[in-house]
Residue frames as qw, qx, qy, qz and C-alpha x, y, z in Angstrom:
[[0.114, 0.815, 0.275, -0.498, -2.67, -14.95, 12.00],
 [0.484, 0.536, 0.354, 0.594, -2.92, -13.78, 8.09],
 [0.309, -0.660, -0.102, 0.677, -1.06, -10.20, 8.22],
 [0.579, 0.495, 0.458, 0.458, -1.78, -8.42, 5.01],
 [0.114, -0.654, -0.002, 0.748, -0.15, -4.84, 4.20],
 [0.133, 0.753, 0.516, -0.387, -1.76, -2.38, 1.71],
 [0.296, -0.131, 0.301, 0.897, -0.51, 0.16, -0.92],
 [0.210, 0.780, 0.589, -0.007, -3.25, 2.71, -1.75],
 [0.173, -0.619, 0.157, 0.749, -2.64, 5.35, -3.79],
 [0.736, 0.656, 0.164, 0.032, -2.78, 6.61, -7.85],
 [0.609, -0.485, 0.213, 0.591, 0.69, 6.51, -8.93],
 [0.272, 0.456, 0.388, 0.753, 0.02, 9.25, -12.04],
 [0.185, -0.901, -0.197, -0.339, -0.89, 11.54, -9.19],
 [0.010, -0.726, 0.431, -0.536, 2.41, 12.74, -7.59],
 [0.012, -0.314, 0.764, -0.563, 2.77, 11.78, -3.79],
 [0.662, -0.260, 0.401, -0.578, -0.35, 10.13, -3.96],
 [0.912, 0.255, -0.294, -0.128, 1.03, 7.17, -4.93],
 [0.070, 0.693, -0.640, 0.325, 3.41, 6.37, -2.28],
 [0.811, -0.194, 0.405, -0.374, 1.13, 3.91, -0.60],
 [0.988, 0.089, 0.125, -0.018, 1.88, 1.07, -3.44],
 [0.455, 0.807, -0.312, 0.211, 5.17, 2.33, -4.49],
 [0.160, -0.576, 0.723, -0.348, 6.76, 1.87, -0.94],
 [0.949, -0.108, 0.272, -0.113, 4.64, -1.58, -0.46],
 [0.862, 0.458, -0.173, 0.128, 6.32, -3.09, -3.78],
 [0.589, 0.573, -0.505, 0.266, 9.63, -2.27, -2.46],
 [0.555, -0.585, 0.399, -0.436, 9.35, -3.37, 0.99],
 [0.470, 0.168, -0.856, 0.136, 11.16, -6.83, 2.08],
 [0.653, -0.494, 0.192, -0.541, 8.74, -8.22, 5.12],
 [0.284, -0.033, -0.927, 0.244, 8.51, -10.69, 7.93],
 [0.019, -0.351, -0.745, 0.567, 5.53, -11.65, 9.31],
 [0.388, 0.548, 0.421, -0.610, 3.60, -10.25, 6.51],
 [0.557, 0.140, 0.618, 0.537, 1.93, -9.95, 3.11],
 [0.029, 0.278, -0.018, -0.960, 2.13, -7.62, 0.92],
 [0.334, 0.616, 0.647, 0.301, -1.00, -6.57, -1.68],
 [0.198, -0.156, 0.186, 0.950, -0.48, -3.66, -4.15],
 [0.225, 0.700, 0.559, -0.383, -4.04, -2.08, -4.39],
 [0.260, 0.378, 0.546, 0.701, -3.66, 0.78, -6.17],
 [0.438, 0.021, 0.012, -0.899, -6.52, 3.14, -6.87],
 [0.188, -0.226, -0.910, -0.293, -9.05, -0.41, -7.30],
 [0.529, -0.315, 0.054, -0.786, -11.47, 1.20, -4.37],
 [0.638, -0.375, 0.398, -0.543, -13.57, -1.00, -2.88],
 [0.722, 0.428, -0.544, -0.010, -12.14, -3.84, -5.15],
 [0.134, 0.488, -0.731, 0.458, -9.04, -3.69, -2.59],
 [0.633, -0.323, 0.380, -0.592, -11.68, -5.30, 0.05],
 [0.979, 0.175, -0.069, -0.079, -12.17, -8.90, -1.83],
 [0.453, 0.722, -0.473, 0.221, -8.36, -8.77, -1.75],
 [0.009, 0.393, -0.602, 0.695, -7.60, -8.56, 1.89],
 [0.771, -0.239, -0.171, -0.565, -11.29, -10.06, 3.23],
 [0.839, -0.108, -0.489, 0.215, -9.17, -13.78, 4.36],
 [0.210, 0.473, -0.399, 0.757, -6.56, -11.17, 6.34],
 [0.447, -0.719, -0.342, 0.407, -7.01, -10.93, 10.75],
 [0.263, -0.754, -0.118, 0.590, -5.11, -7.58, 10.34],
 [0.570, 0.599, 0.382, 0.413, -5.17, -5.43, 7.42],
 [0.206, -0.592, -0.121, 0.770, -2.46, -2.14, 7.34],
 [0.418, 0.858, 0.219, 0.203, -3.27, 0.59, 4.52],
 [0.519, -0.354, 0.057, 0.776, -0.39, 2.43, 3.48],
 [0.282, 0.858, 0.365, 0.227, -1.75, 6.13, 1.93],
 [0.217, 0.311, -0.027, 0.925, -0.46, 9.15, 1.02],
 [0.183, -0.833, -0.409, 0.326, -2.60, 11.99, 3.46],
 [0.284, 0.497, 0.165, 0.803, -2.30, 15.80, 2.21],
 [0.537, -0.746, -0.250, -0.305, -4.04, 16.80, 5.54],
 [0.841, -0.412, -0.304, 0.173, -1.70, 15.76, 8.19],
 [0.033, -0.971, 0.207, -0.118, 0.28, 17.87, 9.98],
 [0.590, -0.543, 0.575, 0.162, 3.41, 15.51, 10.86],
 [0.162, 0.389, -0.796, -0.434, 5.60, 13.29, 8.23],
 [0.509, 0.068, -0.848, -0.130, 3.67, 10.12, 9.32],
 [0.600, -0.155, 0.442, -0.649, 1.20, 8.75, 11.62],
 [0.287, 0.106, -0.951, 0.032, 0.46, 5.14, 12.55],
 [0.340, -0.042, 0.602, -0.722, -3.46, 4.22, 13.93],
 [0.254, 0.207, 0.913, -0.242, -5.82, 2.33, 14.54],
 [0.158, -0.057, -0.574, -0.801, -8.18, 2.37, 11.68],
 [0.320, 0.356, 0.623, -0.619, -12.23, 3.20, 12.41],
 [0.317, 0.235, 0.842, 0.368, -14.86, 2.90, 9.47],
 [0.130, 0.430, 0.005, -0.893, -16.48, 5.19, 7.88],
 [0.412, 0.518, 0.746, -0.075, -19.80, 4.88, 6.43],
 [0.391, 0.883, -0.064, -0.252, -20.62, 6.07, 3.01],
 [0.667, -0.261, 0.386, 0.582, -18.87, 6.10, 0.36],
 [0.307, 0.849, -0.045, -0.428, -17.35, 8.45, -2.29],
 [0.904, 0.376, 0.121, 0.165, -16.15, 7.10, -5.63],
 [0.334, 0.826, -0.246, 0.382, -13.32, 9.92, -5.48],
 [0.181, -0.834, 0.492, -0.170, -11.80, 9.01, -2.44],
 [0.799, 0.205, -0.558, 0.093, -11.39, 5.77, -2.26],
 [0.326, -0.738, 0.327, -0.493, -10.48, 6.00, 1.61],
 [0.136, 0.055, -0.961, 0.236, -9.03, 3.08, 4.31],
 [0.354, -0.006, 0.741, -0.570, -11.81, 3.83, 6.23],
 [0.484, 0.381, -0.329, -0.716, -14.25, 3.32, 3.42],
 [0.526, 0.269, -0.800, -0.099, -12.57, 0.35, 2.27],
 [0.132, 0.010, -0.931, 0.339, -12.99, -1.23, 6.06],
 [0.489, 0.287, 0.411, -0.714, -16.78, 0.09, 6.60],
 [0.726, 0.289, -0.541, -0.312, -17.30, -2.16, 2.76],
 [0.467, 0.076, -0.863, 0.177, -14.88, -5.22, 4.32],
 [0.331, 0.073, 0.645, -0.685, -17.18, -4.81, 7.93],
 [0.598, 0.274, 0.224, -0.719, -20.19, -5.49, 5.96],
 [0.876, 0.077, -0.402, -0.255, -19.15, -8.35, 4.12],
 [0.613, -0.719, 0.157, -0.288, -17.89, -9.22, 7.84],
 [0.462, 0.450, -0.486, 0.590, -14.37, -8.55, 8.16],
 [0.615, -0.767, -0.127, -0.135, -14.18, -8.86, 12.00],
 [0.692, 0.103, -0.222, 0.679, -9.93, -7.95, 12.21],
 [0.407, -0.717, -0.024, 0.565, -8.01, -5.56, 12.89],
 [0.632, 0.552, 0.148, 0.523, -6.86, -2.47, 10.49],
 [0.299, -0.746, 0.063, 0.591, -4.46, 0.38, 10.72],
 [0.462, 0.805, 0.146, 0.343, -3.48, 3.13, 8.25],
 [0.738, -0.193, 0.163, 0.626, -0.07, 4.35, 7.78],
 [0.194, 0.936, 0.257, -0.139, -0.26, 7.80, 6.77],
 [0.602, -0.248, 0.136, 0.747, 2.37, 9.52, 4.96],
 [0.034, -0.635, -0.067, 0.769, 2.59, 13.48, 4.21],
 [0.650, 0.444, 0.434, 0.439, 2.57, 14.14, 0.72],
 [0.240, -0.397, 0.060, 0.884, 3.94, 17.18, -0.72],
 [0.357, 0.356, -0.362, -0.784, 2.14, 17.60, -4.48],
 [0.565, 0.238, 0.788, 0.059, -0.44, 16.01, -5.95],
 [0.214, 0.582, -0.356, -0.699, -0.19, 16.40, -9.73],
 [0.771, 0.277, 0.570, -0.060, -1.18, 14.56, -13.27],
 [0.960, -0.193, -0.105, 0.172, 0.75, 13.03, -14.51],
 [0.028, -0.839, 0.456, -0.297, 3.69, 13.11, -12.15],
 [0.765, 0.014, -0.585, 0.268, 5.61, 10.54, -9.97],
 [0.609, -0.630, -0.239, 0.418, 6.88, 10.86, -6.22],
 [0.148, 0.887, -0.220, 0.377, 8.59, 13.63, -4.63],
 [0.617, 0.232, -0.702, 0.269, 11.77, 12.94, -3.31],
 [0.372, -0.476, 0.394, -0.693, 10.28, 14.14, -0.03],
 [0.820, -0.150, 0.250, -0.492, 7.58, 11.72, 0.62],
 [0.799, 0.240, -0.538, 0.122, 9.98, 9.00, -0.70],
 [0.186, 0.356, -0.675, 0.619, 12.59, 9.62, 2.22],
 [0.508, -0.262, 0.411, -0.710, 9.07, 10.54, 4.73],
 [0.895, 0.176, -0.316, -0.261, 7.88, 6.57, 3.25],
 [0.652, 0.345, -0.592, 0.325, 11.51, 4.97, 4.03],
 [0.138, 0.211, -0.797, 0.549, 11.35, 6.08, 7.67],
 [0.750, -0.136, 0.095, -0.640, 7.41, 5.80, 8.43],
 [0.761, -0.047, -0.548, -0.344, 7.53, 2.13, 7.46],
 [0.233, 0.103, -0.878, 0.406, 9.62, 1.40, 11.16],
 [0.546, -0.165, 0.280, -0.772, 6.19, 2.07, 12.37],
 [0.834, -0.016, -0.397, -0.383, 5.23, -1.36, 11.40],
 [0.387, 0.103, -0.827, 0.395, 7.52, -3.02, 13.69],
 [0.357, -0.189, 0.281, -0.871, 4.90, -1.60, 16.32],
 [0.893, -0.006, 0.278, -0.354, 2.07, -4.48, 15.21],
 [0.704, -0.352, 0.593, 0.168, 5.35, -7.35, 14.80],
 [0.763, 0.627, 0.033, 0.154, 6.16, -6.84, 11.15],
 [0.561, -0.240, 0.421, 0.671, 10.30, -7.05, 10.05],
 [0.463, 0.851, -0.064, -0.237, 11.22, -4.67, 7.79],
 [0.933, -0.107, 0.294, 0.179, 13.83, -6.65, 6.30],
 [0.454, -0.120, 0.348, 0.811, 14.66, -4.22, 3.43],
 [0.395, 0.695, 0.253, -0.545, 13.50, -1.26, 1.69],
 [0.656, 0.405, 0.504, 0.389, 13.82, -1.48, -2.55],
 [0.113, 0.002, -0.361, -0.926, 13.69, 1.48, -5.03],
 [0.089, 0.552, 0.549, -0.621, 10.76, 3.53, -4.30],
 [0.037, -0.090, 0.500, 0.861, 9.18, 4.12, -7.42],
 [0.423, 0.379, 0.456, -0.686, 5.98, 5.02, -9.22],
 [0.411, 0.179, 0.829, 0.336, 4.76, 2.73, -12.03],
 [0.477, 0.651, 0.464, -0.365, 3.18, 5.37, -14.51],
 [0.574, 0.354, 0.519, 0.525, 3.45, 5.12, -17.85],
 [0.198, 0.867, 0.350, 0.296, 2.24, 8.92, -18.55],
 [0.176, -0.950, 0.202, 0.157, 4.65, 10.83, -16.13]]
């Protein structure tokens, strides 16, 4: 079974860039990683070979630090969000028939251009034990940075 984990996110927008920031510095077992980005629906051709596919995103909505579920599709699409479900209601139709889940993590600010707050770093560092949940090792966590040249 091809496990493939996710980083969505612009990292010249603040906290929404936590999704690839924390991928890159994750050590796994039992998965691989792929650093999306902002690519949209790109990210789909990426991950297509994958049985289970997790999105890690920043959320500005959620009321908790972090939430772990079972990802449903969502027809339509909107160049501006760039959404998991999105992405999996694109990979359904060129018939992805896995499994996905989306890692949600709080964000605090979303700004341009800016980098991570140290919040959603820390709320990132303990969300990922959620992965141990569908049999990923977190082996180690790196430096939790955001790759933008402008902030």
């Amino acid at each position: 079974m091809k496990v493939c984990v996710v980083g969505l996110g612009n990292e010249c927008f603040g906290d929404d860039g936590i999704g690839p920031a924390l991928v890159r510095a994750l050590e796994l077992e039992g998965a691989e990683k792929v650093i999306a980005g902002i690519k949209g629906l790109q990210t789909a051709f990426d991950v297509l070979d994958c049985d289970v596919v997790i999105f890690v995103d920043a959320s500005f909505t959620l009321d908790k630090d972090y939430e772990l579920r079972e990802l449903e599709p969502k027809e339509g699409y909107d160049p501006h969000s760039n959404s998991p479900a999105e992405i999996l209601a694109f990979m359904k139709s060129m018939g992805f028939d896995g499994k996905a889940y989306v890692l949600e993590i709080k964000g605090e600010k979303a700004c341009f251009p800016c980098t991570l707050s140290d919040e959603v770093i820390e709320r990132g560092k303990r969300a990922v034990k959620e992965l141990e949940k569908l049999g990923i090792k977190v082996k180690g966590i790196g430096e939790v940075v955001a790759e933008c040249k402008g902030a």
